[in-house]
N, C-alpha and C positions, 0 to 999 in steps of 0.2 A: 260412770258419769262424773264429771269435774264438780269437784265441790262449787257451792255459786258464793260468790266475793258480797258481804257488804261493807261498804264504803259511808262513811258520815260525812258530809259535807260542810266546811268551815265558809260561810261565806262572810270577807270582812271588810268592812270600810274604817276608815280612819282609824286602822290599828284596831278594832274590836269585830266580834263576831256578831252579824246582825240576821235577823229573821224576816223575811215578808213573805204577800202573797201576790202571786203573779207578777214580779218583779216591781211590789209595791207596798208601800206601810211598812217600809222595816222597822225592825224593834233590836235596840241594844240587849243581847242577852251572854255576852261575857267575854273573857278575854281567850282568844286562839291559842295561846301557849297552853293556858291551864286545861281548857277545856280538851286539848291533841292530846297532852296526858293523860289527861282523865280515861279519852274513848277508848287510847292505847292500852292502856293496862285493864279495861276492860273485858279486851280481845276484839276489837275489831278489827279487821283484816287491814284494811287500808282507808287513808283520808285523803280528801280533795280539798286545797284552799285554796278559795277564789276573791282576787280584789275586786270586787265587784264594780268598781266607778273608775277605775284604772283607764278601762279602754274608752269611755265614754266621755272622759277627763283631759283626756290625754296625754296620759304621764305614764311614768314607770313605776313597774310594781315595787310592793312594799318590801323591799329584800329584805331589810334587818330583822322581820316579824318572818317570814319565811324561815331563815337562819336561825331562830329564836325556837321556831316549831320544830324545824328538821334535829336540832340538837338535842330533841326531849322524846322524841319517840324511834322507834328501829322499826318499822312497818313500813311497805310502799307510800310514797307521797307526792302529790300531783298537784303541781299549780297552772292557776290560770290568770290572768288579767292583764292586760297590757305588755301580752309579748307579742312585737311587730318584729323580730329578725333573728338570724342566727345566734348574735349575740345577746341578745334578752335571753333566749333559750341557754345558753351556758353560762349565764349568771346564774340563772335561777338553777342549774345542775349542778353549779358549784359551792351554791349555800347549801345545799343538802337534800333537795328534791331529786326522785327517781325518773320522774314523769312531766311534759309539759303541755297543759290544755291550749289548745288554739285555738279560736273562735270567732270574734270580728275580722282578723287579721287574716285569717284563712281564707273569709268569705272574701275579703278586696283584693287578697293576695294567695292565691292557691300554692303558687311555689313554694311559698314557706312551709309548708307541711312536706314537699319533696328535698326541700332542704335542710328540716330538721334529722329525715330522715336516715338521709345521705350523711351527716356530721357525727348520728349522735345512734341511730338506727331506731327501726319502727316501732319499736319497745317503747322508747322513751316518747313517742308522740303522739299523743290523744285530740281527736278532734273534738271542741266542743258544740253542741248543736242545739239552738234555741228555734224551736218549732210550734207552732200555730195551726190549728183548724181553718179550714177556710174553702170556698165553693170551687170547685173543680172548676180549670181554665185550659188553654195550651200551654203557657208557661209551670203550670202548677197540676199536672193530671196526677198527682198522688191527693192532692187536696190538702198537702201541708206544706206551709211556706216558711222559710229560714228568715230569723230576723236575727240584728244583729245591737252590738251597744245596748248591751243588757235588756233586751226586749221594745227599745227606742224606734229600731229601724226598719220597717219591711225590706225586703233583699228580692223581691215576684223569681226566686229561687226557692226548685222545688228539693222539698226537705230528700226525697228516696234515689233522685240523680244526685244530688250533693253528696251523700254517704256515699253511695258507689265511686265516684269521680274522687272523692278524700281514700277511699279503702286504694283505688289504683295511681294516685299519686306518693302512697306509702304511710298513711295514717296506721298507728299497728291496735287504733280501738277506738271505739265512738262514745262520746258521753252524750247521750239524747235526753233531751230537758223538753217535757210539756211544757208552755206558756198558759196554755187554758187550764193543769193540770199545779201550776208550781206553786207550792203552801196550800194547798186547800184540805189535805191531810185525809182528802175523799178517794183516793187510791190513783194510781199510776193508768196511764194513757195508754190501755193495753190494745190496742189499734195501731197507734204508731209505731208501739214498741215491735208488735210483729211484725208490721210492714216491714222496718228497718232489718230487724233481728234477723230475717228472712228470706234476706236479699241480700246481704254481706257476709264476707266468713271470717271478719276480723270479729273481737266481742266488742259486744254491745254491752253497754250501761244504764239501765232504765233511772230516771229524773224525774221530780215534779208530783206530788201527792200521795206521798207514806204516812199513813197514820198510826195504823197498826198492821203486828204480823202478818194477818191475813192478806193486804196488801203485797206482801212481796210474796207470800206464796204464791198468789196469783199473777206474777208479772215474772216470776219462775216458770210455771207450768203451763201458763197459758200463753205467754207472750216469747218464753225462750229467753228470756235477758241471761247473760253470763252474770252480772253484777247487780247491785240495785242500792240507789243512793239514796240515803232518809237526812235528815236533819230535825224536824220541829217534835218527832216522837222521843227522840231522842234530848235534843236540845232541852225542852220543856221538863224533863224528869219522868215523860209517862212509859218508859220503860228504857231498861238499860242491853247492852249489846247480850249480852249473857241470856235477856228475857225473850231476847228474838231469835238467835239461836237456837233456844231449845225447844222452841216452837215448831221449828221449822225441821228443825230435824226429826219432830215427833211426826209433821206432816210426811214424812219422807221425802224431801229434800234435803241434799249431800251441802252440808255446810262444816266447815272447821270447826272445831269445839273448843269454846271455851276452858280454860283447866285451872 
């Protein structure tokens, strides 16, 4: 079995790393640069930065702070926020990220994800996916619907065609973010997660309420996630990459080891 990836996630506005819940009440809780250090040398396998008001804003991502993180850590690195075109995507590959999140821009613009992948290959292009609970329809017969602009916009796009339609226009992974599930530190969305997880063969990313280890054991074993992204466990001080780790390796789950 594949070791499973976790990932911290850096979400930042105006140059700093902020925290909320359900894409709301952020709280200033430190600067990206130090904190990518920090996860890094902790061992965490890989991070995600996200400008989080980028797309919503309508500007262009924070490249110098991107640049600023890619130069302090040697780990996978994936950004997201306000990339609308080929060239955003090789900005942001040229300041020093491996990886680039798409997610509003994908939803208005599906090409872009066949374009990234065509330029840059499907490695480098992760979909990002903000999904919501919500009553079974004909537009929406998985009963999760895609919103977009950081949880702003219904999209009556159903979350489980959207992965598949992104996995065959050349997405090579999906980042799937609860909305009803994001900061609430009550554990991951492990309903969607399998839904998704289970129906595409690219990997999945589990998103959206890590509190503690047990959490991602379960969103491991029961949901099948390849990866699984925490922030506020981590962020907060209530436990460090090393502490979830060895948690989980004692669970018997195949995780990389700290050393």
């Amino acid at each position: 079995m594949l070791s499973r990836r976790i990932i911290i996630c850096l979400d930042v506005r105006a140059g700093r790393t902020t925290k909320g819940v359900r894409f709301g009440g952020n709280e200033d809780v430190g600067d990206p640069v130090e904190m990518a250090r920090e996860y890094y040398e902790q061992g965490v396998d890989e991070l995600v930065f996200y400008d989080i008001t980028a797309s919503s804003d309508a500007r262009d991502i924070l490249i110098d702070v991107v640049r600023n993180v890619a130069e302090n850590i040697f780990i996978p690195f994936s950004v997201g926020g306000g990339i609308r075109s080929v060239e955003d995507m090789y900005r942001v590959l040229d300041a020093g990220a491996e990886k680039i999140s798409v997610n509003s821009a994908a939803v208005l613009n599906p090409n872009i994800i066949a374009e990234g992948a065509r330029h840059f290959g499907s490695q480098c292009v992760v979909l990002g996916m903000d999904a919501q609970k919500t009553e079974k329809r004909a537009q929406i017969p998985s009963g999760y619907e895609i919103w977009i602009n950081g949880g702003r916009t219904p999209m009556n796009l159903d979350a489980l065609e959207w992965a598949k339609r992104a996995e065959d226009l050349g997405a090579g992974e999906i980042c799937l973010n609860s909305i009803d599930a994001d900061g609430t530190v009550e554990g991951y969305e492990l309903e969607l997660t399998s839904l998704i997880s289970g129906n595409v063969s690219i990997p999945v990313i589990a998103s959206g309420g890590a509190g503690k280890p047990e959490h991602l054991r379960d969103v491991f074993r029961k949901a099948q996630a390849d990866a699984a992204l925490i922030a506020s466990m981590v962020h907060f001080g209530w436990y460090t990459v090393g502490d979830i780790k060895r948690y989980l390796a004692a669970e018997g789950i195949p995780v990389r080891q700290v050393i």
